[in-house]
C-alpha positions in Angstrom: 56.0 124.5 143.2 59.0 122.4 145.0 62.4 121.5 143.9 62.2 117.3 144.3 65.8 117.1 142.8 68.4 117.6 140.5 69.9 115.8 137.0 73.1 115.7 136.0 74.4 117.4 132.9 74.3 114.7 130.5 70.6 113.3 131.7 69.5 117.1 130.6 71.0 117.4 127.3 69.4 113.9 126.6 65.7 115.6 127.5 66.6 118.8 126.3 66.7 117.4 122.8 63.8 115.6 123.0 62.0 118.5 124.0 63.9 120.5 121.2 62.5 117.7 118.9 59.1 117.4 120.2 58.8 121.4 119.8 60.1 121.1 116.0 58.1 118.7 115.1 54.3 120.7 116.6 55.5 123.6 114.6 55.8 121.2 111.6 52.4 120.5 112.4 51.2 124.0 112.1 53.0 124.4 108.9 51.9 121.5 106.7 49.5 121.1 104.2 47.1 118.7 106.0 46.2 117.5 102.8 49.4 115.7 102.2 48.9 112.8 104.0 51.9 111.1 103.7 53.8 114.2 105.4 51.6 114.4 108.1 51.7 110.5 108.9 55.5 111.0 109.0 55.4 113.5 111.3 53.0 112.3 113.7 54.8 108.8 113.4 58.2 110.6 114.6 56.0 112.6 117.2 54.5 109.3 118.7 58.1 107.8 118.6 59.8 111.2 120.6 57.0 111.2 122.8 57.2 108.1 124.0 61.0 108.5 124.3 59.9 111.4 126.2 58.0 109.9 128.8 60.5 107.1 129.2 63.6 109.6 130.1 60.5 111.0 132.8 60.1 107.6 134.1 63.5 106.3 134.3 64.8 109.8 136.2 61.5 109.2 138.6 63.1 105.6 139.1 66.7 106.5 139.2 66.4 109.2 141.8 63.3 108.5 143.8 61.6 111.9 143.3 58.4 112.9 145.2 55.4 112.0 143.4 53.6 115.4 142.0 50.8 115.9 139.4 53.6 116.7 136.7 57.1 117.8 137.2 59.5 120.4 135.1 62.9 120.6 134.3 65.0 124.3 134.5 67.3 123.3 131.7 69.6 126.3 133.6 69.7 124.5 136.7 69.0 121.0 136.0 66.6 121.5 139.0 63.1 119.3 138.7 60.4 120.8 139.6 57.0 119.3 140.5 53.7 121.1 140.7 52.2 120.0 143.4 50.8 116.6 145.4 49.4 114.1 143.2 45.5 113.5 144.2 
């Protein structure tokens, strides 16, 4: 693991409620009645949407600060440090 930079305050609390959302809405998964399909299209349909919303906040930070590539990275949400995992093959 390797610190590869830093966010500001604001740029975390955006991700920080995405991943707040994206956690919410997997235990929403687990708790449904699979059976009611409308609910679970709804929920996978807001999933899909805060995914992708997700990934973009990933890719702009990558863009905006010119962070070393790595397999994945991490955020401390104490720190705002990013982390990345390793070398990308």
């Amino acid at each position: 693991m390797k610190i590869v930079g830093k966010v500001l305050d604001e740029e975390k609390k955006e991700l920080q409620e995405l991943f707040e959302k994206r956690t919410a809405l997997e235990t929403l998964l687990k708790c449904i009645d699979l059976n009611d399909s409308i609910l679970y299209e709804k929920i996978i349909e807001d999933y899909a949407g805060v995914q992708k919303k997700f990934d973009h906040w990933w890719s702009e930070m990558y863009k905006k600060y010119n962070w070393e590539t790595g397999d994945s990275w991490q955020i401390d949400f104490n720190t705002n440090e990013i982390i990345t995992l390793g070398p990308k093959a």
